[in-house]
N, CA, C and O atoms as a GROMACS GRO file, in nm:
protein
  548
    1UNK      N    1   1.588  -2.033  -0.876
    1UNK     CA    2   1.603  -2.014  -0.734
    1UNK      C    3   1.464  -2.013  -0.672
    1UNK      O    4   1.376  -1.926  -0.680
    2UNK      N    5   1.466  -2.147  -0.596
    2UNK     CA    6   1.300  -2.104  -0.508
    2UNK      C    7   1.305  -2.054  -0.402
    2UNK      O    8   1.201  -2.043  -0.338
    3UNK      N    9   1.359  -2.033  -0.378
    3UNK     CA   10   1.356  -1.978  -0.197
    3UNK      C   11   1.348  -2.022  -0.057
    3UNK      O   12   1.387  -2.138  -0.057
    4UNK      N   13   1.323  -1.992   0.043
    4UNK     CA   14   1.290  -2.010   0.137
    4UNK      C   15   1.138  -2.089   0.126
    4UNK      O   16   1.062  -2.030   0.050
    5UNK      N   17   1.078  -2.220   0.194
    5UNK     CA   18   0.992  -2.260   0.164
    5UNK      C   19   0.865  -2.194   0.263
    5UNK      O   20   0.895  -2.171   0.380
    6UNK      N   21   0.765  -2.173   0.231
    6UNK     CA   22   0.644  -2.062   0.297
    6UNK      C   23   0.594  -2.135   0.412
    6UNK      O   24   0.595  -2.258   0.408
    7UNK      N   25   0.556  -2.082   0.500
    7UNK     CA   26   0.499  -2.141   0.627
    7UNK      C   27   0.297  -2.062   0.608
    7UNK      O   28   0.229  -2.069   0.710
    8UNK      N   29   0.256  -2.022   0.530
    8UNK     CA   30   0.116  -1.985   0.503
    8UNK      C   31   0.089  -2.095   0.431
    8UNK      O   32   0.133  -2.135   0.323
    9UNK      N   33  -0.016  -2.155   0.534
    9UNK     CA   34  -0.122  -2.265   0.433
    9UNK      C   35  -0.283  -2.242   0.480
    9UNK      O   36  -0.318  -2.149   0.553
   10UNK      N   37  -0.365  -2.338   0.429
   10UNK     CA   38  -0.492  -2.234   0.394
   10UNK      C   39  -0.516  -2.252   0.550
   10UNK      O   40  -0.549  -2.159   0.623
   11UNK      N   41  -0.492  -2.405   0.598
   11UNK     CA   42  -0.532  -2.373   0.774
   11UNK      C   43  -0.497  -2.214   0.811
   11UNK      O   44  -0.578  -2.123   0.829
   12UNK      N   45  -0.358  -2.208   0.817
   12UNK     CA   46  -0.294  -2.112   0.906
   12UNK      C   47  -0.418  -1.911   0.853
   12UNK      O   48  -0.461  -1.811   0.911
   13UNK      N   49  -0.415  -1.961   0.737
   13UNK     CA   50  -0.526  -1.826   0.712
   13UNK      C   51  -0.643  -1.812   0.759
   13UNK      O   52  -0.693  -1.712   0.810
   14UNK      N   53  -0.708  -1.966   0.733
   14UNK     CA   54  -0.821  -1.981   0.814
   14UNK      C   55  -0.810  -1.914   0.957
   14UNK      O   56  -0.881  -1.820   0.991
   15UNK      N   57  -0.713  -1.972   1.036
   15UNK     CA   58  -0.699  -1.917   1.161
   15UNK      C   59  -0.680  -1.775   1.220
   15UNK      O   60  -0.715  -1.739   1.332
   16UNK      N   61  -0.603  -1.684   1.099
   16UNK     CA   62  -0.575  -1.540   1.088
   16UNK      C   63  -0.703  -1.521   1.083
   16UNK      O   64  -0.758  -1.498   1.190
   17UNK      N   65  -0.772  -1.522   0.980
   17UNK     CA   66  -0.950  -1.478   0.921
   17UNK      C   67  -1.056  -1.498   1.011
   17UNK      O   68  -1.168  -1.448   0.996
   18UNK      N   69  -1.020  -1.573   1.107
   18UNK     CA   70  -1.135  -1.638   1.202
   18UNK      C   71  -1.077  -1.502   1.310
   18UNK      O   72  -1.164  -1.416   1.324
   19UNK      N   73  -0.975  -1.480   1.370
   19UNK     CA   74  -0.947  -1.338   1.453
   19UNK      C   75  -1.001  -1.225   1.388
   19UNK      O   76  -1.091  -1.159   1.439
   20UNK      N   77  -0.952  -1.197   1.277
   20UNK     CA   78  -0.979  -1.083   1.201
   20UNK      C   79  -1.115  -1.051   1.208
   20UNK      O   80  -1.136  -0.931   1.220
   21UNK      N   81  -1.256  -1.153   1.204
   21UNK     CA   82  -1.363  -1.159   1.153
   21UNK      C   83  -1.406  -1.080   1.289
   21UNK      O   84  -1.495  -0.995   1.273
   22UNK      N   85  -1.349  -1.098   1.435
   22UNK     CA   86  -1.358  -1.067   1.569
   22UNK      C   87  -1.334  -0.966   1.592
   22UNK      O   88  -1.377  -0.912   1.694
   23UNK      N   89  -1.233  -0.884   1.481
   23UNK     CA   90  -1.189  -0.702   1.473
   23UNK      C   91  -1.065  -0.769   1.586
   23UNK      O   92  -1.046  -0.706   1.690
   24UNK      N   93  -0.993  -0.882   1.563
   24UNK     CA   94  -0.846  -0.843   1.620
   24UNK      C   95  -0.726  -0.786   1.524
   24UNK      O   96  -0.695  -0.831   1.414
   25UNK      N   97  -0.678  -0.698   1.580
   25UNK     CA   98  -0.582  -0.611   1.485
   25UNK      C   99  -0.520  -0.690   1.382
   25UNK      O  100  -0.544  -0.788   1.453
   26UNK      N  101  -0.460  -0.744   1.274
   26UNK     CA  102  -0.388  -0.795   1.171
   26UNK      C  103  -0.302  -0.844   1.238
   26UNK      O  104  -0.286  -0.965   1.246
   27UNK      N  105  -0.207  -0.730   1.318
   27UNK     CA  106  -0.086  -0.775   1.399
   27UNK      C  107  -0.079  -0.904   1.496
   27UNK      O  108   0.007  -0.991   1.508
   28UNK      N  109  -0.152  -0.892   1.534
   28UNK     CA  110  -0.229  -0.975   1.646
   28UNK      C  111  -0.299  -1.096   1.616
   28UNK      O  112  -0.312  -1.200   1.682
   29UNK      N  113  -0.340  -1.065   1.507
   29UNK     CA  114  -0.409  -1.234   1.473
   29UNK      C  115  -0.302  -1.305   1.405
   29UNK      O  116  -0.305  -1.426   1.381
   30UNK      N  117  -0.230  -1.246   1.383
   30UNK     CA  118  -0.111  -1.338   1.262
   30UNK      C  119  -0.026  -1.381   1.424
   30UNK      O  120   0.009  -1.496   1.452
   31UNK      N  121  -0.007  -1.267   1.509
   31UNK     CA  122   0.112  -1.318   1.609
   31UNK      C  123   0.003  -1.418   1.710
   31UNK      O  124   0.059  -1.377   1.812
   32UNK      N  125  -0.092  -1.502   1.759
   32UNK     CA  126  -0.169  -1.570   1.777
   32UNK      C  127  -0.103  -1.654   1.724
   32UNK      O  128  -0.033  -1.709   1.809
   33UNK      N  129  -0.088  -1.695   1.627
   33UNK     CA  130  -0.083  -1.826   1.545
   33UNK      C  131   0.060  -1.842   1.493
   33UNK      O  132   0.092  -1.906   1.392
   34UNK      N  133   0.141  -1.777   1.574
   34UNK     CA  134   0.302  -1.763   1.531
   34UNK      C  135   0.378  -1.743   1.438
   34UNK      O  136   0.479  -1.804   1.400
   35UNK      N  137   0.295  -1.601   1.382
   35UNK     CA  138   0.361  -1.523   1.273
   35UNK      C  139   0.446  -1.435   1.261
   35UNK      O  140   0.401  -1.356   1.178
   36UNK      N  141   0.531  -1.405   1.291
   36UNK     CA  142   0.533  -1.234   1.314
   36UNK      C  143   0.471  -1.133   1.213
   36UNK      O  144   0.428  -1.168   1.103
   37UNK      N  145   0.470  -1.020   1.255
   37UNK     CA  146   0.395  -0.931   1.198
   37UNK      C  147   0.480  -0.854   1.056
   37UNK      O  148   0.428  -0.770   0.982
   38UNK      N  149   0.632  -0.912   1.042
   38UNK     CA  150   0.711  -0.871   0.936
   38UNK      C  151   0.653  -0.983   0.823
   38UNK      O  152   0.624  -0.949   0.709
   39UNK      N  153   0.641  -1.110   0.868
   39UNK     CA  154   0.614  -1.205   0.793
   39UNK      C  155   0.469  -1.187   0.729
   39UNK      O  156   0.462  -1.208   0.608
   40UNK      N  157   0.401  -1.165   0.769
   40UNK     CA  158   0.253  -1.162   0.741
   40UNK      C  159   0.259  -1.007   0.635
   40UNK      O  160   0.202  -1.005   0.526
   41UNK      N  161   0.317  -0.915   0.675
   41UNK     CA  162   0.311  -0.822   0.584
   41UNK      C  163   0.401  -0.813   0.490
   41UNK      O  164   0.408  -0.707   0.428
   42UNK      N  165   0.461  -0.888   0.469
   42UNK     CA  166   0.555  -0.955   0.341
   42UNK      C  167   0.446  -1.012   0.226
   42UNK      O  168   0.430  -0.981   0.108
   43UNK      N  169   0.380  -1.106   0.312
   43UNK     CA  170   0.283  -1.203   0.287
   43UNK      C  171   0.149  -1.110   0.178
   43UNK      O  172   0.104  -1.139   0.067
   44UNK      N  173   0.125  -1.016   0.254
   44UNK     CA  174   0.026  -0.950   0.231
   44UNK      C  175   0.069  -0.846   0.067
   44UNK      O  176  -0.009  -0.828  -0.027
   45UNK      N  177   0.226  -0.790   0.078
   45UNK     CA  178   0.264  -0.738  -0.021
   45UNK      C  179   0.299  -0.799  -0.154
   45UNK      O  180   0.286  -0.738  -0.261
   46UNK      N  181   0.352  -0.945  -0.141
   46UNK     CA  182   0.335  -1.035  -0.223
   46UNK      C  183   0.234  -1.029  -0.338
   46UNK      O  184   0.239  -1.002  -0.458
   47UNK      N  185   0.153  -1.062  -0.260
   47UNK     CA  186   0.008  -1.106  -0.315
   47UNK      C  187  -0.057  -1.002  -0.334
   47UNK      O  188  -0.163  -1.026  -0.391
   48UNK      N  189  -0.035  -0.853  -0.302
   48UNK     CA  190  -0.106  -0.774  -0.406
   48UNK      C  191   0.010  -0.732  -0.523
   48UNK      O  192  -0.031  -0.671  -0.621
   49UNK      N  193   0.159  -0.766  -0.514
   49UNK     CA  194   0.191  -0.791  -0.645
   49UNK      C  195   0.196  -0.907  -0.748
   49UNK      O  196   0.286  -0.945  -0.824
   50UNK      N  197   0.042  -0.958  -0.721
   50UNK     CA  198   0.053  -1.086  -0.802
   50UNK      C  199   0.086  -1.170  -0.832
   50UNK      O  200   0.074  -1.222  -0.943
   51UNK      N  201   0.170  -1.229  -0.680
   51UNK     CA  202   0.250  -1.366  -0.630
   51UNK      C  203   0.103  -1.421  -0.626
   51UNK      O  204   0.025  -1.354  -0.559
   52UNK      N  205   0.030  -1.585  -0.717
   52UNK     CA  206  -0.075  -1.632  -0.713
   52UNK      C  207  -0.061  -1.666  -0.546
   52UNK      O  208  -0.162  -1.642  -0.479
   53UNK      N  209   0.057  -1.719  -0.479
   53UNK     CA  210   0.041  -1.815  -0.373
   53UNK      C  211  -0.017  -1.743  -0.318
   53UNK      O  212  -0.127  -1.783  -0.280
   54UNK      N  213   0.022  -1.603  -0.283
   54UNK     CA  214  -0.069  -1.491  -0.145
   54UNK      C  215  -0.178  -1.447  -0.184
   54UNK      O  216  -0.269  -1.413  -0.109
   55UNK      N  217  -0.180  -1.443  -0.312
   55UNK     CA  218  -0.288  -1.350  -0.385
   55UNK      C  219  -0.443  -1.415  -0.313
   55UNK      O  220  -0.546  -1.349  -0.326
   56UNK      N  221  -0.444  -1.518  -0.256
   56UNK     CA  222  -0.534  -1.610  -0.180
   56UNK      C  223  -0.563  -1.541  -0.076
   56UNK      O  224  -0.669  -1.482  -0.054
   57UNK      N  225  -0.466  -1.548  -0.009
   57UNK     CA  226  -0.484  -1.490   0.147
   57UNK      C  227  -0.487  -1.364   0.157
   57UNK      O  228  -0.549  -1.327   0.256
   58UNK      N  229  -0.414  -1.222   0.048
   58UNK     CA  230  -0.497  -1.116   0.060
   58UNK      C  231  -0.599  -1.110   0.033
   58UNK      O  232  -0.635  -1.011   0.097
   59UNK      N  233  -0.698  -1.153  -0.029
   59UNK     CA  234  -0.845  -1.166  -0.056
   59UNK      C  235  -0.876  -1.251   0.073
   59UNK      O  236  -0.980  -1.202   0.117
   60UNK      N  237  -0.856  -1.305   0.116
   60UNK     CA  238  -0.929  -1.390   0.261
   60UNK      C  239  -0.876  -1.257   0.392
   60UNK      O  240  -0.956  -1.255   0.486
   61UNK      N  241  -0.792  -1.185   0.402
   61UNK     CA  242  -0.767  -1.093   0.493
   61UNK      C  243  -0.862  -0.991   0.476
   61UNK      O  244  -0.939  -0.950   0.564
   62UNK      N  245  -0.854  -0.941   0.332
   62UNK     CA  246  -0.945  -0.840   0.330
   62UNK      C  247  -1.086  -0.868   0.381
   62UNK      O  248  -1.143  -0.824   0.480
   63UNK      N  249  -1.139  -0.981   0.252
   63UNK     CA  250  -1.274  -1.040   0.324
   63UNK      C  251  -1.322  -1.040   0.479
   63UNK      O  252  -1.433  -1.007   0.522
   64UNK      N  253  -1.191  -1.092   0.562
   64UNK     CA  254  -1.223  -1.087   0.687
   64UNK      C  255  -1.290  -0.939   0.774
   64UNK      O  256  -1.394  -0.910   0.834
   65UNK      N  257  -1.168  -0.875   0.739
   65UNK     CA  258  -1.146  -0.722   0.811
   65UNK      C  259  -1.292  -0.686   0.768
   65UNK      O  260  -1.374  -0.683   0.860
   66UNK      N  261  -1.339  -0.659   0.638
   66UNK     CA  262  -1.464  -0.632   0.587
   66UNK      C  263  -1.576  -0.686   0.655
   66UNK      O  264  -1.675  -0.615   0.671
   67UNK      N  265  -1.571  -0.800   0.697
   67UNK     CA  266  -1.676  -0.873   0.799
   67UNK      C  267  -1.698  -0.826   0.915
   67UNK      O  268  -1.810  -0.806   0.961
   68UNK      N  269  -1.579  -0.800   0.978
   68UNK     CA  270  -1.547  -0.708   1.080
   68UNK      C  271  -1.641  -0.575   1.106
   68UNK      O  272  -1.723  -0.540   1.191
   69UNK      N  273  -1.586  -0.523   0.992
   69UNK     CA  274  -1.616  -0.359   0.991
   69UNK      C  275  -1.770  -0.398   1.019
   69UNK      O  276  -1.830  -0.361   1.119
   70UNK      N  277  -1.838  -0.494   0.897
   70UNK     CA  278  -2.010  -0.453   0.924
   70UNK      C  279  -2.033  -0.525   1.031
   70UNK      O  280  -2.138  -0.482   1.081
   71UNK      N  281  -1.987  -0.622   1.100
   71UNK     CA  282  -2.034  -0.693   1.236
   71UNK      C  283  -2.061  -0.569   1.312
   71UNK      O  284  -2.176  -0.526   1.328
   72UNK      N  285  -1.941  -0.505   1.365
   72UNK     CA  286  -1.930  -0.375   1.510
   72UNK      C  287  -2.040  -0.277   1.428
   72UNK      O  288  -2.125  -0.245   1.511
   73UNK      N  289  -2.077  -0.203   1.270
   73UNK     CA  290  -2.162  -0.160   1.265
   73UNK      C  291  -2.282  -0.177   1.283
   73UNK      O  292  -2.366  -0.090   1.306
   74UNK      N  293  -2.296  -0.282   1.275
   74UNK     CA  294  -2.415  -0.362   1.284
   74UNK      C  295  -2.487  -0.367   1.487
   74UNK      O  296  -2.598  -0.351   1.539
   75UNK      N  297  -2.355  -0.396   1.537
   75UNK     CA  298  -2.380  -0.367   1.674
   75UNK      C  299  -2.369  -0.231   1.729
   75UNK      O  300  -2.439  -0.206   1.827
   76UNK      N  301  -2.315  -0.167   1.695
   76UNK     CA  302  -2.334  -0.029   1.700
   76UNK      C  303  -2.483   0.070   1.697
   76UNK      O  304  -2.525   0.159   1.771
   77UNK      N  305  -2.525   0.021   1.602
   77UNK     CA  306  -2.728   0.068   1.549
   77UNK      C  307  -2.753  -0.007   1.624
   77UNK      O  308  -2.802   0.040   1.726
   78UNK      N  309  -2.734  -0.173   1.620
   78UNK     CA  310  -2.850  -0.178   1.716
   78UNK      C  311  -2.851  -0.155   1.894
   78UNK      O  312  -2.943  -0.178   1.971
   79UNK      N  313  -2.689  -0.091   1.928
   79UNK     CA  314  -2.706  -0.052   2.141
   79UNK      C  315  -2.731   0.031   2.070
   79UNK      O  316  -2.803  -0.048   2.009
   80UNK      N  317  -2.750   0.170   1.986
   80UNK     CA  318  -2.778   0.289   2.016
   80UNK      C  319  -2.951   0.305   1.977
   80UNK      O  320  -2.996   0.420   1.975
   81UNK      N  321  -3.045   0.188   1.947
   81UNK     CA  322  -3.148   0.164   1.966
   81UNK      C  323  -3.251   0.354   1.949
   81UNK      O  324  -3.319   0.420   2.029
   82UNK      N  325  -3.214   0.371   1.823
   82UNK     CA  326  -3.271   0.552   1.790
   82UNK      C  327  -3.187   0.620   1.839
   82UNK      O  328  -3.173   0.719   1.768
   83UNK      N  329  -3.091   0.624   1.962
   83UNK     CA  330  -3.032   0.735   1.995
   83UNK      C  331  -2.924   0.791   1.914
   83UNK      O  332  -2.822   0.734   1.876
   84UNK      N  333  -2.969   0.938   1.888
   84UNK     CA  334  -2.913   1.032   1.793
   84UNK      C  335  -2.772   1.038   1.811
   84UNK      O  336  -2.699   1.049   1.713
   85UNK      N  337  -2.732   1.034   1.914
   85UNK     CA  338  -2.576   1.047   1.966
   85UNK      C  339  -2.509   0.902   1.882
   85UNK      O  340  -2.410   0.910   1.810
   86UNK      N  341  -2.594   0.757   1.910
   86UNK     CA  342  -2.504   0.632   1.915
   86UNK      C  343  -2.484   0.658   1.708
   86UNK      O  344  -2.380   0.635   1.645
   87UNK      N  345  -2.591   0.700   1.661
   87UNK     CA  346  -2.610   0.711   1.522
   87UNK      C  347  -2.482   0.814   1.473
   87UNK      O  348  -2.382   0.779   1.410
   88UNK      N  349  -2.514   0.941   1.518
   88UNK     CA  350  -2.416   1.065   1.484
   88UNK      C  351  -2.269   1.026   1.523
   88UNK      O  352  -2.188   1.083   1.450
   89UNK      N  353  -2.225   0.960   1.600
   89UNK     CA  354  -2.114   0.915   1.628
   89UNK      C  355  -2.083   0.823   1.482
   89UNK      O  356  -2.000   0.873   1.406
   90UNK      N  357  -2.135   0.714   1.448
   90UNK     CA  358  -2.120   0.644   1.371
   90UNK      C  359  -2.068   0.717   1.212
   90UNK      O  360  -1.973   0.686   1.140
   91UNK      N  361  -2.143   0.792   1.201
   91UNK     CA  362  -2.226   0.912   1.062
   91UNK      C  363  -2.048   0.961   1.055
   91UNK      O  364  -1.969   0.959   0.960
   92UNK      N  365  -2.033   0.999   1.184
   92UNK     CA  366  -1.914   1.105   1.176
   92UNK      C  367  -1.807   1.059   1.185
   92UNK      O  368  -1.715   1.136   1.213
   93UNK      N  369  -1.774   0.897   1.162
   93UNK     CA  370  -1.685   0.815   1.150
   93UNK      C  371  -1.675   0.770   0.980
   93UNK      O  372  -1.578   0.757   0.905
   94UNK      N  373  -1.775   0.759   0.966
   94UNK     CA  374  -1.810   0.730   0.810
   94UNK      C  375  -1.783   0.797   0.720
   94UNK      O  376  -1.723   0.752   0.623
   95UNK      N  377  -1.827   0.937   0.733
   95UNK     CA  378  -1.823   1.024   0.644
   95UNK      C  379  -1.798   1.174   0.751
   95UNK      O  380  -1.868   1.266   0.792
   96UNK      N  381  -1.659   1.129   0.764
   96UNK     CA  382  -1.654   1.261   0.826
   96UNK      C  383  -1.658   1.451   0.728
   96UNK      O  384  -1.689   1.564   0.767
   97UNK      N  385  -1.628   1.417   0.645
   97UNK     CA  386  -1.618   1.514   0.543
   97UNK      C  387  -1.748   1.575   0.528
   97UNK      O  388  -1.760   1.691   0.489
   98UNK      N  389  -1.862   1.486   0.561
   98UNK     CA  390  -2.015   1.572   0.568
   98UNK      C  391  -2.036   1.533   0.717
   98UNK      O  392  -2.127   1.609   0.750
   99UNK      N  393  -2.014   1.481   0.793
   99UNK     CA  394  -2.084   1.466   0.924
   99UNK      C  395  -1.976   1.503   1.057
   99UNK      O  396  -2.015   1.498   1.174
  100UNK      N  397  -1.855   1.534   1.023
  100UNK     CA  398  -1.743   1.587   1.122
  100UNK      C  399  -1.763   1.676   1.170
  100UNK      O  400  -1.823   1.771   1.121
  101UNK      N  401  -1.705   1.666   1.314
  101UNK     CA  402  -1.746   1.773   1.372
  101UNK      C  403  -1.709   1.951   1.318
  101UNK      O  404  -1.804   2.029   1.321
  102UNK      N  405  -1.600   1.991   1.280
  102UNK     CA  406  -1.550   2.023   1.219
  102UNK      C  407  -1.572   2.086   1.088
  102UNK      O  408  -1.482   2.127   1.015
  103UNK      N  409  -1.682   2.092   1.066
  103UNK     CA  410  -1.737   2.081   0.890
  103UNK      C  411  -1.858   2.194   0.891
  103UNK      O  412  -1.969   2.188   0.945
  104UNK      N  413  -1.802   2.289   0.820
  104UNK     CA  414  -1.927   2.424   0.834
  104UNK      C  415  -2.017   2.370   0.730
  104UNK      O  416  -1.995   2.287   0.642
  105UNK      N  417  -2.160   2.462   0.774
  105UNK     CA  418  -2.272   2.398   0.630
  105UNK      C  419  -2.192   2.456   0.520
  105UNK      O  420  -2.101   2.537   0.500
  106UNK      N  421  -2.274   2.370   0.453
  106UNK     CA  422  -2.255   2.434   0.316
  106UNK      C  423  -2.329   2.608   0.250
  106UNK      O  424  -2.433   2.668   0.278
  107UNK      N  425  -2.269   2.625   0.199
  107UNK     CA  426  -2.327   2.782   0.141
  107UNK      C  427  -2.459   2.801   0.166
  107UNK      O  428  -2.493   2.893   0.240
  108UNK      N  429  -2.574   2.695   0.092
  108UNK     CA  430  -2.703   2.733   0.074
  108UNK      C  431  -2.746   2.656   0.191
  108UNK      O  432  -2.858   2.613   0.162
  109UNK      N  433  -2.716   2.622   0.294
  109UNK     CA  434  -2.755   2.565   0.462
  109UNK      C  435  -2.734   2.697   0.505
  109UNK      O  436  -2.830   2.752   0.559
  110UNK      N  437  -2.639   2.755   0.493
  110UNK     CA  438  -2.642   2.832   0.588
  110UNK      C  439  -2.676   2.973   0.612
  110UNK      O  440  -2.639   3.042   0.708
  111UNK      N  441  -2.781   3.020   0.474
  111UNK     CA  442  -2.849   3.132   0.516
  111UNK      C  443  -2.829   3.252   0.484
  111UNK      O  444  -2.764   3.257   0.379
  112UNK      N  445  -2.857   3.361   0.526
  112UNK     CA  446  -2.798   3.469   0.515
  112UNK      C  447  -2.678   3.537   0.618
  112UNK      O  448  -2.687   3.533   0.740
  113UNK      N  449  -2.601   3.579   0.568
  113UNK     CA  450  -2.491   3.613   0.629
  113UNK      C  451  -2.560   3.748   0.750
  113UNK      O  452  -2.613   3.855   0.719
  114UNK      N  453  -2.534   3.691   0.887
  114UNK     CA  454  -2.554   3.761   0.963
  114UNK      C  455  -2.460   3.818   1.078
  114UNK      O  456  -2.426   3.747   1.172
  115UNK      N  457  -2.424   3.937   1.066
  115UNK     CA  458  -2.273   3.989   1.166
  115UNK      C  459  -2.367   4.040   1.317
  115UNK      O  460  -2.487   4.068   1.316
  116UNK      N  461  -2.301   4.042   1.408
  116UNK     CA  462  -2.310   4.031   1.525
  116UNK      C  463  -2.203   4.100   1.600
  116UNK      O  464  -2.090   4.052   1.610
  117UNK      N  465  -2.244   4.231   1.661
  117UNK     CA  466  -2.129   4.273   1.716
  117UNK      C  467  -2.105   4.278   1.858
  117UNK      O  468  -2.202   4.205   1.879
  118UNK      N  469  -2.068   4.296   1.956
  118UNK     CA  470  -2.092   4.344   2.040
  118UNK      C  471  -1.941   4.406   2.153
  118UNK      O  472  -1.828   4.364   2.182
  119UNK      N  473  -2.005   4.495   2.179
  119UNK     CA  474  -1.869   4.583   2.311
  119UNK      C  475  -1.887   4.489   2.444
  119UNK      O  476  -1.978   4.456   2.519
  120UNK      N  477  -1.713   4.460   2.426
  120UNK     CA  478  -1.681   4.399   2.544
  120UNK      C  479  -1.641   4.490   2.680
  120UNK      O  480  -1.577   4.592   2.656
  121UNK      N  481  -1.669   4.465   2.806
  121UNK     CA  482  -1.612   4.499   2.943
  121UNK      C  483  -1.469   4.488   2.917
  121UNK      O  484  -1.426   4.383   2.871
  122UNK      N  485  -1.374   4.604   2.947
  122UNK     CA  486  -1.238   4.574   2.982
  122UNK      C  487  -1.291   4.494   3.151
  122UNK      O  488  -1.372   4.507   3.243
  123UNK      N  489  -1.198   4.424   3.111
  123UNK     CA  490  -1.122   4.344   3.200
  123UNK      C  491  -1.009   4.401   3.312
  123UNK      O  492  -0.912   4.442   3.248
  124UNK      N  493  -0.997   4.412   3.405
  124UNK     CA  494  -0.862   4.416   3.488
  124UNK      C  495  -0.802   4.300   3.530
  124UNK      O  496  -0.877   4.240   3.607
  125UNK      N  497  -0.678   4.232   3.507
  125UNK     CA  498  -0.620   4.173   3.521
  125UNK      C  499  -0.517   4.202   3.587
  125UNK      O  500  -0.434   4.270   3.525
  126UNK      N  501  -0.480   4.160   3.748
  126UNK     CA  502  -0.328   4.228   3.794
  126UNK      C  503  -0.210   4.114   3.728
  126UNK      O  504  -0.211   3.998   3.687
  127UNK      N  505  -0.108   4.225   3.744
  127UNK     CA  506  -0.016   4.125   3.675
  127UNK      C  507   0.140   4.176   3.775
  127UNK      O  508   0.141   4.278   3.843
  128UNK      N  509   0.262   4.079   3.764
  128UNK     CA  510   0.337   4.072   3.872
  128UNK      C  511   0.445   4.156   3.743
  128UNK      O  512   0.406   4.209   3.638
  129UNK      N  513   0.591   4.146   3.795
  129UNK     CA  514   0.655   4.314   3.728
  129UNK      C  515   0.708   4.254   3.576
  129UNK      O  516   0.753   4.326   3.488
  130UNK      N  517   0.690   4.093   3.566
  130UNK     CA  518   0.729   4.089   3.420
  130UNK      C  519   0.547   4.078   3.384
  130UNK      O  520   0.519   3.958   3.394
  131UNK      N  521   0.475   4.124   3.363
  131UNK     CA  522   0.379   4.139   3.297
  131UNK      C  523   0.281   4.060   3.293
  131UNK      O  524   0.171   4.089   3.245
  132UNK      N  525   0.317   3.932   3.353
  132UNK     CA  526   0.225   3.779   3.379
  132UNK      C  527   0.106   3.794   3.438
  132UNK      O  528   0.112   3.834   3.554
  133UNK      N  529  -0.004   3.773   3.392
  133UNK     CA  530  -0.106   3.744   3.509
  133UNK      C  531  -0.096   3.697   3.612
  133UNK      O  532   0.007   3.634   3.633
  134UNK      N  533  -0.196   3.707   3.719
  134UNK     CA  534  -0.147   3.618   3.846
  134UNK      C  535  -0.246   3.608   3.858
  134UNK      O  536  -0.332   3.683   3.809
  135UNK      N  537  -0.265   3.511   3.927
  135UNK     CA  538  -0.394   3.423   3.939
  135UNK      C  539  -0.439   3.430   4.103
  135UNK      O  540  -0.386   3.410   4.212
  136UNK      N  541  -0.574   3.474   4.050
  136UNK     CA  542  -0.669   3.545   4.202
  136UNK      C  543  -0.733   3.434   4.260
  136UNK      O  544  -0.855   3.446   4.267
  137UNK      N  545  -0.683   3.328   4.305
  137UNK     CA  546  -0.766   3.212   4.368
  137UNK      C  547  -0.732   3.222   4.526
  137UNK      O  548  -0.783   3.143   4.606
   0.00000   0.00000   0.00000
């Protein structure tokens, strides 16, 4: 039983890979060139189970996307031209696990443990008869 006969030939990848290389979504470069996006990810599952025919074009998708990624990095360093922000943005995309915002130092960064106390002002807050604040503007 052969199947349904394939509509992926190396043009039609070429043409996916040439979007992709541009950072257009997968979805989007396959539907460009009149794929749908069920078909193409059929396509894509194929061939990382070792269907030879796709096994082509997931290696040319990936390749692409990969081109991608370092193109926009690449433009990225160079508008943020030293600035710490255009860099740290990048850093904290990369490796968010050490550069997230989110992310306390580590043990020996951060010193000796120092507590800090201090007495707060009560506050008066009026409040209406179920107990709500109300707001003094």
């Amino acid at each position: 039983m052969s199947g349904r006969k394939t509509n992926l030939t190396t043009e039609l990848t070429k043409q996916i890979c040439a979007d992709l290389e541009r950072a257009v979504p997968f979805k989007y470069a396959c539907g460009a060139v009149g794929i749908g996006s069920a078909t193409a990810y059929e396509w894509m599952r194929k061939g990382r189970a070792g269907n030879r025919r796709y096994a082509a074009f997931v290696k040319a998708v990936e390749v692409a996307q990969a081109k991608a990624v370092c193109d926009l990095h690449a433009k990225l360093l160079k508008a943020s031209k030293g600035d710490a922000k255009g860099i740290m943005f990048l850093l904290e995309r990369l490796y968010p696990s050490i550069y997230g915002p989110n992310v306390a130092p580590a043990p020996e960064e951060r010193g000796p443990l120092q507590i800090v106390m201090r007495r707060l002002d009560p506050v008066v807050v009026p409040t209406d008869m179920y107990g709500r604040a109300i707001s003094q503007n």
